[in-house]
KELO-171171 format. One line per 4 residues: number of its first residue (from 1); their letters; for each residue x, y, z of C-alpha. Coordinates in nm, 3 decimals. Layout:
% KELO-171171
NUM) a) X/Y/Z; ...
***
This chain:
% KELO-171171
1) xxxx) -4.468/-9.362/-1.118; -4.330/-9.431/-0.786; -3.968/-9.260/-0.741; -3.677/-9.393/-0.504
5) xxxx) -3.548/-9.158/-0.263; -3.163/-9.190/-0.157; -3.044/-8.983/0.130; -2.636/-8.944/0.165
9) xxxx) -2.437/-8.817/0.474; -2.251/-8.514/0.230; -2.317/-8.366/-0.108; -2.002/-8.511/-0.243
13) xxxx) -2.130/-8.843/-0.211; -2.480/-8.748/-0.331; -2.288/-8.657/-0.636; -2.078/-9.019/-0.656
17) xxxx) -2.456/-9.197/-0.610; -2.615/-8.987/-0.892; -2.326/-9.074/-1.142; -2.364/-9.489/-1.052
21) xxxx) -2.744/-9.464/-1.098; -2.674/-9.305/-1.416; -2.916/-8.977/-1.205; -2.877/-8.752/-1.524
25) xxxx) -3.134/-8.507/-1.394; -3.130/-8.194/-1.322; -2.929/-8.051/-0.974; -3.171/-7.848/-0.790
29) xxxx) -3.135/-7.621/-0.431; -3.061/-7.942/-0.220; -3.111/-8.258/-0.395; -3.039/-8.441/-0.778
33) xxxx) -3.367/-8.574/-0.928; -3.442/-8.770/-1.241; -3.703/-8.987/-1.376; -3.656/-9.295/-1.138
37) xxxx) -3.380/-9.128/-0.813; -3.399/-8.835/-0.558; -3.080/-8.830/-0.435; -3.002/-8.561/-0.088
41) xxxx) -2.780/-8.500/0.155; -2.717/-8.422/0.549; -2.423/-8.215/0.546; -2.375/-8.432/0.857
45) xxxx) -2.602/-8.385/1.152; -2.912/-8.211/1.102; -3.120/-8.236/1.425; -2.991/-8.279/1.755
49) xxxx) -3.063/-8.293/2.125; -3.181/-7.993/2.316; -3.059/-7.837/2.575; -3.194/-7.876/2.940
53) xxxx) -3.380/-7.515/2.891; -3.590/-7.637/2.619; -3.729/-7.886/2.861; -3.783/-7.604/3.139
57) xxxx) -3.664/-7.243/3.121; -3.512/-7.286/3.496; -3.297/-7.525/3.402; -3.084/-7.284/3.244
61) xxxx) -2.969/-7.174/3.529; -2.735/-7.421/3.741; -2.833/-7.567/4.085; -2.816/-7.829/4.287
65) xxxx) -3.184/-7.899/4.333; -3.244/-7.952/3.977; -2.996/-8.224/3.965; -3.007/-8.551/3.827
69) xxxx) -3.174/-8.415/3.551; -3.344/-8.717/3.359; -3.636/-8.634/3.085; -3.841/-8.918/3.030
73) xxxx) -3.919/-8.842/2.698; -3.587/-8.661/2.476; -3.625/-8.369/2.283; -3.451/-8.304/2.000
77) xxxx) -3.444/-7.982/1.760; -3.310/-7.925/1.438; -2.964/-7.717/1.408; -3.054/-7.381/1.304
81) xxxx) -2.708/-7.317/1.087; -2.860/-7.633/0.851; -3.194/-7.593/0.892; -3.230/-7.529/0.541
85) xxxx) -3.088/-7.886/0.428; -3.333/-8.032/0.704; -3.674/-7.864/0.517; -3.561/-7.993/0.173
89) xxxx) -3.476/-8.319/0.289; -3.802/-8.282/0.487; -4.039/-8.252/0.194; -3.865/-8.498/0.045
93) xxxx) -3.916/-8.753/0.238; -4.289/-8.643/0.262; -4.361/-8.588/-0.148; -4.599/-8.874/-0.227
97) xxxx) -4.492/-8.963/-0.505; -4.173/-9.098/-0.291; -4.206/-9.466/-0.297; -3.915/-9.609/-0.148
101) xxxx) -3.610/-9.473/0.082; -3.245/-9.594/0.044; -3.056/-9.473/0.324; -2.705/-9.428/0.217
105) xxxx) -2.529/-9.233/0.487; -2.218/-9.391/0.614; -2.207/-9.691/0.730; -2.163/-9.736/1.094
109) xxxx) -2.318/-9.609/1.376; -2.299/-9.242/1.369; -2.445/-9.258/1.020; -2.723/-9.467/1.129
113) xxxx) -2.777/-9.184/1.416; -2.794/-8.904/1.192; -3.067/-9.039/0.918; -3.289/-9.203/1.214
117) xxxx) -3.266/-8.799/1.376; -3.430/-8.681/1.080; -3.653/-8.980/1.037; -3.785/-8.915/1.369
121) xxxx) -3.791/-8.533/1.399; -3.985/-8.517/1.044; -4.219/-8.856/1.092; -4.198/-9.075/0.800
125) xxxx) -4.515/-9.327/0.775; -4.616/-9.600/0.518; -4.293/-9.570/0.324; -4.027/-9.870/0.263
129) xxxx) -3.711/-9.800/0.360; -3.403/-9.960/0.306; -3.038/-9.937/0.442; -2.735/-9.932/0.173
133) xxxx) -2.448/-10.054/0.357; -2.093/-10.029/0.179; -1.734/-10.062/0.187; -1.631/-9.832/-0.030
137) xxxx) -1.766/-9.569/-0.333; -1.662/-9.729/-0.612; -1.959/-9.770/-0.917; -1.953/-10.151/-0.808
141) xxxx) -1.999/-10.091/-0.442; -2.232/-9.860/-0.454; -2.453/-10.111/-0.727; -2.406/-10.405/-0.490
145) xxxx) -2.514/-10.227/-0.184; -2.817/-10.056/-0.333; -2.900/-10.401/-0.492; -2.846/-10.614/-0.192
149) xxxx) -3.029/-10.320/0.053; -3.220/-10.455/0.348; -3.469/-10.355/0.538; -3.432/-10.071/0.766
153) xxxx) -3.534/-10.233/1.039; -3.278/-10.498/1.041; -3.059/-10.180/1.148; -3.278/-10.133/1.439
157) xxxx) -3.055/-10.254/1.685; -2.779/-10.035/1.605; -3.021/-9.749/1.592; -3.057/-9.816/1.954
161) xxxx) -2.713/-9.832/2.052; -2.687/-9.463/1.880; -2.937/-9.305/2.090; -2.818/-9.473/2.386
165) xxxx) -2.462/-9.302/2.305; -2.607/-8.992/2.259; -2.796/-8.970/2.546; -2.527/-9.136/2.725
169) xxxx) -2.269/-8.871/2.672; -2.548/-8.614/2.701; -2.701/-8.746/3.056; -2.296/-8.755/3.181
173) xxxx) -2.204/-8.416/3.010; -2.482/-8.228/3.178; -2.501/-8.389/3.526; -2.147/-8.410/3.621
177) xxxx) -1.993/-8.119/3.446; -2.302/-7.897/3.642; -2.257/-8.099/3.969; -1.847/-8.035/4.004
181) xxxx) -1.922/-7.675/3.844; -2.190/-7.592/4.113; -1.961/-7.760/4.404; -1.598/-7.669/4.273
185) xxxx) -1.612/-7.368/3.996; -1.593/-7.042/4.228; -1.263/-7.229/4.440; -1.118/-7.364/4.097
189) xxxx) -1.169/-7.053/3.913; -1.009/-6.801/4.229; -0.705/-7.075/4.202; -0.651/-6.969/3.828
193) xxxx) -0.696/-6.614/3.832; -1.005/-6.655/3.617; -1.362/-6.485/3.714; -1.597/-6.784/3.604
197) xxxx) -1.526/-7.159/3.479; -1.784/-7.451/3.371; -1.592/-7.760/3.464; -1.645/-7.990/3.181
201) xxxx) -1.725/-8.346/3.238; -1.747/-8.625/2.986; -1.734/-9.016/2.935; -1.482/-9.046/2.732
205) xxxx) -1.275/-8.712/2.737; -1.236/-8.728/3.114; -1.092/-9.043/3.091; -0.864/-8.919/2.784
209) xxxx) -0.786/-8.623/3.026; -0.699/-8.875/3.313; -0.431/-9.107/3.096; -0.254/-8.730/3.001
213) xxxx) -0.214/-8.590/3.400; -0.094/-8.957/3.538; 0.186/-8.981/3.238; 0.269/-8.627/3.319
217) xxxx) 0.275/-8.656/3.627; 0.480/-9.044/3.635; 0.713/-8.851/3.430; 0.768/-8.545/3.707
221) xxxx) 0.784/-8.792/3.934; 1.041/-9.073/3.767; 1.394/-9.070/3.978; 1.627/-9.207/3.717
225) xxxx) 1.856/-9.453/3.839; 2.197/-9.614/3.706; 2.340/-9.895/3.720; 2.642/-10.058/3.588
229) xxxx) 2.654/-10.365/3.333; 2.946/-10.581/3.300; 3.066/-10.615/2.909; 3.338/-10.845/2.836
233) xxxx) 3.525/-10.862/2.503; 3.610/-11.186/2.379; 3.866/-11.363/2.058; 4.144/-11.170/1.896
237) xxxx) 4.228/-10.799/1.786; 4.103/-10.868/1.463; 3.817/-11.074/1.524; 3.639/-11.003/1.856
241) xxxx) 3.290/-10.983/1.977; 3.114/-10.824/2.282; 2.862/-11.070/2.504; 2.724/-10.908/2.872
245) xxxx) 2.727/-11.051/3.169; 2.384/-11.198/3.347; 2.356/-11.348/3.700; 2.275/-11.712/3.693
249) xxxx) 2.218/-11.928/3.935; 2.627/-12.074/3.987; 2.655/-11.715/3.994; 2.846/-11.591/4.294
253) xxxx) 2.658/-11.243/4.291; 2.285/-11.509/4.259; 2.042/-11.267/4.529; 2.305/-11.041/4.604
257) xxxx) 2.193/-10.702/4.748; 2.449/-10.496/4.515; 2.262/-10.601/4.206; 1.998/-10.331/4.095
261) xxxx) 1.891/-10.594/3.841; 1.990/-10.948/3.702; 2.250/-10.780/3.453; 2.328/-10.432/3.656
265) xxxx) 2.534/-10.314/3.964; 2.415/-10.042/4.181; 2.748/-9.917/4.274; 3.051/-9.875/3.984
269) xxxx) 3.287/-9.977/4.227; 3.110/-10.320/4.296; 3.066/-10.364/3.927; 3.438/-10.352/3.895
273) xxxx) 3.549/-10.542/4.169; 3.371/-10.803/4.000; 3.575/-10.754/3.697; 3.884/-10.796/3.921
277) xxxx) 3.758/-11.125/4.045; 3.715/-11.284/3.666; 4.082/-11.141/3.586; 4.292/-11.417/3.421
281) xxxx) 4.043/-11.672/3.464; 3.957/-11.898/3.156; 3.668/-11.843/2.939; 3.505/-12.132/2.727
285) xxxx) 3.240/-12.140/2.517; 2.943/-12.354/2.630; 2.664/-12.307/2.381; 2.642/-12.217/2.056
289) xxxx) 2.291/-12.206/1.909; 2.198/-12.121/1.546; 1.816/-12.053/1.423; 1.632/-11.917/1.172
293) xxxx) 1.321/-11.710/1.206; 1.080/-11.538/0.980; 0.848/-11.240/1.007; 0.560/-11.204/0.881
297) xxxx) 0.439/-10.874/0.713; 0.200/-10.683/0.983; -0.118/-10.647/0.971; -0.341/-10.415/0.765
301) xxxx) -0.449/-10.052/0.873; -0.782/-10.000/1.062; -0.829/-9.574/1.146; -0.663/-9.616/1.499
305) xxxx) -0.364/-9.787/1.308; -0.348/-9.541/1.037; -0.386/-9.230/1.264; -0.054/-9.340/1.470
309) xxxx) 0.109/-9.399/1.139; 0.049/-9.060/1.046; 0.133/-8.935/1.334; 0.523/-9.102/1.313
313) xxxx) 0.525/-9.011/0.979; 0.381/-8.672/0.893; 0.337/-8.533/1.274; -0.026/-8.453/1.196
317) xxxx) -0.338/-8.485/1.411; -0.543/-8.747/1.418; -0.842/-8.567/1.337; -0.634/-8.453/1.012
321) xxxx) -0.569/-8.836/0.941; -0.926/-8.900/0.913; -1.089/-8.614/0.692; -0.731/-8.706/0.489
325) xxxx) -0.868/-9.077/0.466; -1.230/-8.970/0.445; -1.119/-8.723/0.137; -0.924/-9.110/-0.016
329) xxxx) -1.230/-9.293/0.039; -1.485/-9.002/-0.137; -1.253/-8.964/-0.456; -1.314/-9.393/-0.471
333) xxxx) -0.955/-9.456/-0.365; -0.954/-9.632/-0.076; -1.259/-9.821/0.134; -1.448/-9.724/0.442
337) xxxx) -1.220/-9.551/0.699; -1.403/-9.630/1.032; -1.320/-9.925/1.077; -1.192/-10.132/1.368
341) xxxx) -1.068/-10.417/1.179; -0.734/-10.514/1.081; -0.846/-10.779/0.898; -1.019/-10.874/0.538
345) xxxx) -1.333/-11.098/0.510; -1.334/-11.432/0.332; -1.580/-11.242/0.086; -1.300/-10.976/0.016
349) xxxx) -1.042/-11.189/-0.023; -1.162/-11.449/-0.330; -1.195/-11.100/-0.533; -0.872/-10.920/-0.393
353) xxxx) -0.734/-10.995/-0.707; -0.977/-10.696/-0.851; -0.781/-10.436/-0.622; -0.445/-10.581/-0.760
357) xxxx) -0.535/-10.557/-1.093; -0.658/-10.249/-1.028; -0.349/-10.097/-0.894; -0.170/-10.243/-1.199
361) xxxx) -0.328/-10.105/-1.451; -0.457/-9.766/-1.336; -0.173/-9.596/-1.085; 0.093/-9.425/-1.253
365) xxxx) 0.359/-9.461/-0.944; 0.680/-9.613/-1.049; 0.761/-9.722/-0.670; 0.436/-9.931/-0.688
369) xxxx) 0.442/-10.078/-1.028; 0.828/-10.191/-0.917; 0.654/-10.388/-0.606; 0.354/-10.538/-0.826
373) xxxx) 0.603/-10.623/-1.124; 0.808/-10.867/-0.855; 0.480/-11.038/-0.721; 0.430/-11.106/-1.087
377) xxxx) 0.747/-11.234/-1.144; 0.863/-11.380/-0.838; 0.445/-11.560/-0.864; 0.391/-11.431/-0.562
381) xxxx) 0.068/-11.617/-0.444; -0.288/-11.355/-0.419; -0.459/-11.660/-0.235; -0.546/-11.506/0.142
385) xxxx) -0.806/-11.761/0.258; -0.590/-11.935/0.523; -0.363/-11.623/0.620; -0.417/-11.436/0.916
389) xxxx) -0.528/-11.141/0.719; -0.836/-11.294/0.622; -1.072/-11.362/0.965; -1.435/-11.328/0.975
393) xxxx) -1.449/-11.318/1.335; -1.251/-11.019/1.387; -1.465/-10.756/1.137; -1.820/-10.633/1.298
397) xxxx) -1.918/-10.347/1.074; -1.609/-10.293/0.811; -1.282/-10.469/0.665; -0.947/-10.335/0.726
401) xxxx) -0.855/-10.000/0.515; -0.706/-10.059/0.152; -0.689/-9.964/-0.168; -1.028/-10.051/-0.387
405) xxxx) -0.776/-10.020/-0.736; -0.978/-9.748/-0.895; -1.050/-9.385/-0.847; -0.708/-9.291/-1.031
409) xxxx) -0.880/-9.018/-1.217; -0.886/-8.795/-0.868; -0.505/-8.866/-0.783; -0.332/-8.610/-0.991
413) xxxx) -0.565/-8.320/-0.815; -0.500/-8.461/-0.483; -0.250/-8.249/-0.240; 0.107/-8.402/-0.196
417) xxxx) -0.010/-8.500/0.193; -0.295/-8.683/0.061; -0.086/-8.875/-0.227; 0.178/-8.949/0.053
421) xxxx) -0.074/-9.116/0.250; -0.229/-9.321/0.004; 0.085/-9.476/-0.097; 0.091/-9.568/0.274
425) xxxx) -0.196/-9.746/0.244; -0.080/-9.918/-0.095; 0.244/-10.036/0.059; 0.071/-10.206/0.372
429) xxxx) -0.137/-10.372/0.146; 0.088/-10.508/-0.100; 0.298/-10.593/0.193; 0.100/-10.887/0.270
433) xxxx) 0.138/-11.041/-0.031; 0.511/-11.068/0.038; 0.678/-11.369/0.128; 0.820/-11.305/0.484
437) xxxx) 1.157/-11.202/0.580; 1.401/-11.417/0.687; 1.693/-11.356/0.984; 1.936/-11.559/1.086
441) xxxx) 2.079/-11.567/1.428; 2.352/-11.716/1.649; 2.356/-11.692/2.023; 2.660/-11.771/2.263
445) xxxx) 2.688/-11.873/2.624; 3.048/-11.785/2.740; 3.139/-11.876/3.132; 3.428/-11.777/3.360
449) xxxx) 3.430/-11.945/3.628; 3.092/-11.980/3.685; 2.997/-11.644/3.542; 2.785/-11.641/3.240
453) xxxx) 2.807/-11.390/2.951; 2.589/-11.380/2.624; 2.615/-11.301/2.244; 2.394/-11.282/1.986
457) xxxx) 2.393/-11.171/1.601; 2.105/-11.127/1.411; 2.118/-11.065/1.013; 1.870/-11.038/0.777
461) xxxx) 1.878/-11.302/0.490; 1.572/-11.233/0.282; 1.373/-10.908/0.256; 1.066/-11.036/0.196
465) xxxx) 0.786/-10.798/0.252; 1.052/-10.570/0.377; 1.136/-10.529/0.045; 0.791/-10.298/0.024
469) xxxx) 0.835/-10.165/0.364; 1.168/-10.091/0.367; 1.128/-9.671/0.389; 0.894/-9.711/0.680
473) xxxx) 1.013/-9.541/1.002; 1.226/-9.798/1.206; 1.145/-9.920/1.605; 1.338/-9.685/1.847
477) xxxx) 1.538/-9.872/2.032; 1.519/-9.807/2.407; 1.888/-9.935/2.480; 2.163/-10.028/2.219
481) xxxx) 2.239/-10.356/2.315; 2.609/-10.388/2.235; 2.561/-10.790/2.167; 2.334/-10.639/1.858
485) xxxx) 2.656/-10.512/1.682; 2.835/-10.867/1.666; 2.922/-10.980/1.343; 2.757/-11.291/1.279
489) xxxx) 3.063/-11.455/1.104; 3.291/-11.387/1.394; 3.015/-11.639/1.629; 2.936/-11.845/1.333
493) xxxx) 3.304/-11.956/1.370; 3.293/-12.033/1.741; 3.297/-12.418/1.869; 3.108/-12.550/2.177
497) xxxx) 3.367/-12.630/2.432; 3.688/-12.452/2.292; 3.868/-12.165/2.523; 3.835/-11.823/2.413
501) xxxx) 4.053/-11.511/2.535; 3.949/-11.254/2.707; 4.059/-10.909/2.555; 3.876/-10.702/2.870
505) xxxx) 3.645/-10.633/3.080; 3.460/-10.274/3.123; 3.144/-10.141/3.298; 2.825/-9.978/3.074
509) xxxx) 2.680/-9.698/3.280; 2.295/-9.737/3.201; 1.992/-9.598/3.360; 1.629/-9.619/3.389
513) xxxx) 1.423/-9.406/3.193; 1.076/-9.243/3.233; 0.761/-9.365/3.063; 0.728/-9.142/2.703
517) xxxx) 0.449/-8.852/2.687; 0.149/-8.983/2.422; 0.152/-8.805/2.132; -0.151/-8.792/1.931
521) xxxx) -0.095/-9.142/1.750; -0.023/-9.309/2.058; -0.295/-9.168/2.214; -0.559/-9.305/1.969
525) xxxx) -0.401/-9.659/2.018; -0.388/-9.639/2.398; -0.752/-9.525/2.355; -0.835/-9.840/2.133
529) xxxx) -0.687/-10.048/2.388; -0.850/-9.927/2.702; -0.568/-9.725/2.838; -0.287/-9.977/2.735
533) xxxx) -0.020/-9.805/2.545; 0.082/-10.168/2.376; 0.381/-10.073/2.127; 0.408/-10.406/1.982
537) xxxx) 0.184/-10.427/1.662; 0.088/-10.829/1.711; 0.023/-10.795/2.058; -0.203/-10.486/2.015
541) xxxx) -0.440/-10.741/1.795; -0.401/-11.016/2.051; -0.522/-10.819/2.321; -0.765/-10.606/2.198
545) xxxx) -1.128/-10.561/2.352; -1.386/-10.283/2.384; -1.230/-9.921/2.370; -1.194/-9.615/2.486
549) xxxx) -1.448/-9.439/2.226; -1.495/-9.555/1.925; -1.287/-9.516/1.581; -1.519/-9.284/1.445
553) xxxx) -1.464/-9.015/1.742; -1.107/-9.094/1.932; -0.985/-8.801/1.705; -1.295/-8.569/1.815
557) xxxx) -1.206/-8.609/2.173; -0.865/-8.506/2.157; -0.928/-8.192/1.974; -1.244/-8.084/2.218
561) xxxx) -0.975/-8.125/2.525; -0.707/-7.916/2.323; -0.956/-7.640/2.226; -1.155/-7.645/2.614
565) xxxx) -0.764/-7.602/2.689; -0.744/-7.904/2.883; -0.447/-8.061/2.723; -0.216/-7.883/2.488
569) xxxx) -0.071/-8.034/2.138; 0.274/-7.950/2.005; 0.257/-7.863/1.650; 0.567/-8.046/1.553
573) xxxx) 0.577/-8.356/1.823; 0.218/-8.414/1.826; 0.338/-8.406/2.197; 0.052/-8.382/2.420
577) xxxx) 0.084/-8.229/2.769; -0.178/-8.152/3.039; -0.229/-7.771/3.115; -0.275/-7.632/3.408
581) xxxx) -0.648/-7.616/3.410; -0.638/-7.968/3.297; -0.469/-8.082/3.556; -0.696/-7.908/3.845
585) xxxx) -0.989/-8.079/3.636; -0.816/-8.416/3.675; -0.793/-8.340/4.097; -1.140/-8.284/4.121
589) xxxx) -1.228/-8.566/3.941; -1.037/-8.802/4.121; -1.129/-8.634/4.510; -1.528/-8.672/4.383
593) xxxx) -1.586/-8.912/4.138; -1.238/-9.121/4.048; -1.349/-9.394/3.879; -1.416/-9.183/3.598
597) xxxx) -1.093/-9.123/3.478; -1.094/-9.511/3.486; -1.024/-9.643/3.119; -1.161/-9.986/3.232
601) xxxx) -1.517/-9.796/3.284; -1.527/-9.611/2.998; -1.487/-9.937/2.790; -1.738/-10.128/2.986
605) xxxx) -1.980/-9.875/2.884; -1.901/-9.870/2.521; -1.909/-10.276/2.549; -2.238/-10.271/2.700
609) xxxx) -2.326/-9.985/2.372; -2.192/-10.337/2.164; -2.384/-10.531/2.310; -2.734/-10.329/2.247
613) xxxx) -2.600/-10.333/1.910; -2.522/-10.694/1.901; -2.864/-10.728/2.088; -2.730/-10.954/2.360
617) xxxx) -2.881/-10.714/2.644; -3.200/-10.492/2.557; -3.153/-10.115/2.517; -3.379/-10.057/2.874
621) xxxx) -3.156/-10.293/3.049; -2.831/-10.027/2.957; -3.016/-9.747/3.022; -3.152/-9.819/3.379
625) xxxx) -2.779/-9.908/3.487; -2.663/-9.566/3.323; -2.943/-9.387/3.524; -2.855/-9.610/3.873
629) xxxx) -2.520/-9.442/3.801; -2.573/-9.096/3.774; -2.805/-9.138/4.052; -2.530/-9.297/4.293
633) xxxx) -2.206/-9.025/4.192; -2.440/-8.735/4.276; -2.652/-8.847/4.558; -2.290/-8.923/4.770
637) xxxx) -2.125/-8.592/4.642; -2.433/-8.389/4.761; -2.477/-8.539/5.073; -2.097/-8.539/5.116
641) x) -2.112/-8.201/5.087
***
């Protein structure tokens, strides 16, 4: 009888696979096999590209002449440190009594890249295969996708947009990095003191590299600059209120040169001879307006969401985020972690109710039971459909990260990090179940003479999903706004039209301040935006196109440029800084070939990588424009040379 063969990106999941299917065989050097499974592993990649020298032993050494170097035909060679896994998987896939294939490594492109390397570099024939494609390792997951498995082929597309990343980054790595070395190494490595350096070029780090020097070096560069604000203080002794003066157009100061800006002085002194001109003048009130607002409860985490989180909370790296996650999603807790999606699909959301109950019955947190006890009894509604956290549109591969509601059994063993960070996860997710919160605010238009100052009080009437996310870290504040510490009672009790006195006058020294360094969170979300450090959460969604990367190896990047000792990460801060080598790397770049460290590029590439996958261009179509490329950069740096 015909056996099924199931092939899984790590031994851990093998193990997760063989449990589901019930695989009560024997464990053998390798692989699980019973009467009906063979279930292996990858231990991640197995076979890889080889290095120019494999093609031609000259090519190991570095010249000019031997540049663009282009095979025609790729060669690829299995890594000797897992060559072992690569010969068992190998007869596997060759035993004849092997009927069908499931391929089960992760789902997403990298894990489509690393079964369709051994595929190729063993050369399976007149076998079905099929691709398992799931959300998440829990024993219904894992039935579904096996169950609803297509054909290999259907993946095809995607197969293509992994080799063209791979021999994208390859083709870039190895042409640039030898053509700057060749033309710039001896001067760059005299300038540091050092006897030999390889400068290393790449799509995506050099870009990465090129958002770290130009905030360093904005930041070296930023003059700061004061400027005085006018603050009057308005009512009685016992019941006053603060409101800052704006210039408007009645203003007498409207386009005057000693404004910095429409609310600041340049000089103190010309701040407060404008004081002196308002002096016993009257000051009525000419608007008051009241509204309500409510806020909705932000969106779920994708990895670039949950890797800044992280970082704010825990001030760990990004790449620790992910094998934290990864660990979540292996012990059943949580789903898929690559994902780019904030988002649920319709699908998800009719069942959500599973994860709830889930979480109800089976985790022993007190915190968490509190927050599912009130949806219960406050009937909080579970129906997603027409919220923005359900949208089709907006997931390609994967939902949004949450909790599946089972895996409990693998908590208690879990490290206190790990624990922390699942909670995380819990919290965002029952977050969006809340009802929203609710503010109330009051704003006030006060004018002397033609002068206009402002007021406002905001105060928080109803928790609502705040309630759940009430511990997480606040929004720094780049200015205190003094208006933001009026009591709303004191301008709830203001009338349009009535006088008001004026207690006094006084100027606020303020001053401009420098763009922040990226730390590693930030980083990953200026990465997913294409350069765009966006701080606000909403907009971030609104805006967001192709990348910098992809979610799956933002977090490699980083830690390749901190351990070539390009950039360096503080330990504490997750502050990253340029080093000194980094920075020379980042002036030869941008003398010889600047758009590189262009973050527009580097997205257009990985969109045109989306749309192989998406097969709205064909894969020979991307590669002769990545080719044309190469060509151009080093045909004008040779000959300008």
């Amino acid at each position: 009888m015909a056996k099924n063969l199931l092939i899984t990106e790590k031994p851990s999941v093998a193990t997760e696979f063989a449990k589901v299917l019930k695989c009560g065989g024997n464990r053998k050097d390798g692989y699980i096999e019973s009467d009906t499974w063979i279930i292996t592993w990858c231990v991640g990649h197995l076979v890889t590209m080889s290095y120019p020298e494999k093609y031609d032993e000259n090519l190991k050494f570095w010249r000019l002449d031997t540049l663009p170097f282009m095979p025609k035909e790729y060669k690829y060679e299995v890594i000797p440190s897992v060559e072992k896994q690569f010969n068992i998987v190998k007869s596997l896939l060759q035993r004849e009594d092997v009927g069908c294939i499931y391929v089960a490594t992760d789902s997403g492109r990298e894990g489509e890249y690393i079964y369709r390397l051994v595929e190729k570099q063993v050369g399976v024939a007149d076998k079905t295969r099929k691709r398992v494609w799931i959300d998440s390792q829990t024993e219904e997951e894992i039935n579904r996708g096996i169950k609803e498995a297509k054909d290999l082929s259907e993946y095809d597309s995607l197969c293509d947009s992994a080799y063209l990343r791979a021999k994208e980054d390859y083709l870039i790595g190895i042409n640039f990095s030898r053509l700057l070395s060749i033309i710039y190494g001896r001067r760059m490595a005299k300038d540091l003191g050092e006897e030999k350096i390889s400068i290393s070029v790449g799509r995506v780090m050099t870009c990465v590299l090129g958002m770290v020097v130009q905030r360093e070096r904005e930041i070296r560069n930023f003059v700061k600059t004061p400027y005085y604000r006018v603050i009057g203080t308005f009512g009685e002794e016992s019941s006053s209120f603060t409101a800052e003066w704006k210039v408007t157009e009645k203003s007498k100061m409207w386009e005057s040169p000693k404004l910095y800006n429409e609310n600041g002085f340049k000089k103190e002194n010309e701040a407060k001879d404008f004081i002196m001109s308002l002096k016993d003048k009257k000051a009525i009130i000419t608007e008051v307006k009241k509204s309500k607002t409510k806020e909705n409860a932000p969106l779920l985490f994708n990895l670039a969401e949950i890797q800044n989180e992280a970082t704010k909370r825990f001030k760990i790296k990004p790449d620790q985020t992910l094998e934290i996650i990864q660990n979540l999603y292996e012990k059943k807790l949580v789903t898929y972690p690559r994902t780019d999606a904030r988002v649920l699909s319709t699908a998800v959301a009719k069942v959500i109710s599973k994860n709830l109950n889930g979480l109800a019955k089976g985790f022993e947190d007190e915190e968490i039971q509190g927050y599912i006890k009130k949806m219960v009894d406050e009937k909080y509604s579970t129906d997603l459909i027409k919220t923005k956290y359900v949208n089709d549109s907006k997931i390609t591969d994967h939902y949004a990260i949450i909790p599946t509601g089972q895996g409990f059994e693998n908590y208690d063993a879990l490290p206190d990090l790990q624990k922390q960070m699942y909670k995380v996860i819990v919290k965002r997710f029952l977050s969006i179940f809340y009802p929203p919160a609710e503010y109330s605010k009051i704003s006030v238009t006060i004018e002397v003479e033609n002068e206009q100052f402002s007021a406002s009080g905001r105060v928080c009437e109803k928790l609502g999903y705040l309630e759940v996310a009430k511990n997480e870290p606040k929004k720094e504040n780049v200015e205190e706004q003094p208006e933001e510490q009026n009591s709303l009672e004191i301008l709830r009790s203001l009338k349009k039209g009535e006088e008001i006195g004026v207690l006094n006058y006084e100027t606020k020294t303020s001053e401009t301040s420098p763009p922040s360094r990226y730390n590693s969170g930030s980083m990953i979300l200026a990465m997913e935006n294409a350069g765009k450090l966006i701080e606000e959460e909403e907009l971030r969604e609104q805006i967001k196109g192709a990348g910098i990367g992809t979610s799956a190896t933002r977090a490699e990047i980083m830690k390749k440029l901190e351990r070539i000792g390009y950039i360096a990460i503080n330990t504490k801060t997750q502050i990253i800084t340029p080093t000194e080598k980094g920075e020379k790397i980042y002036d030869i770049v941008f003398m010889s070939m600047p758009d590189m460290l262009n973050p527009r590029l580097t997205a257009s590439w990985e969109k045109g990588l989306e749309m192989v996958s998406s097969k709205q261009i064909e894969p020979n179509e991307f590669m002769t424009k990545l080719e044309a490329y190469i060509n151009s950069k080093i045909d004008k740096l040779v000959v300008r040379r």
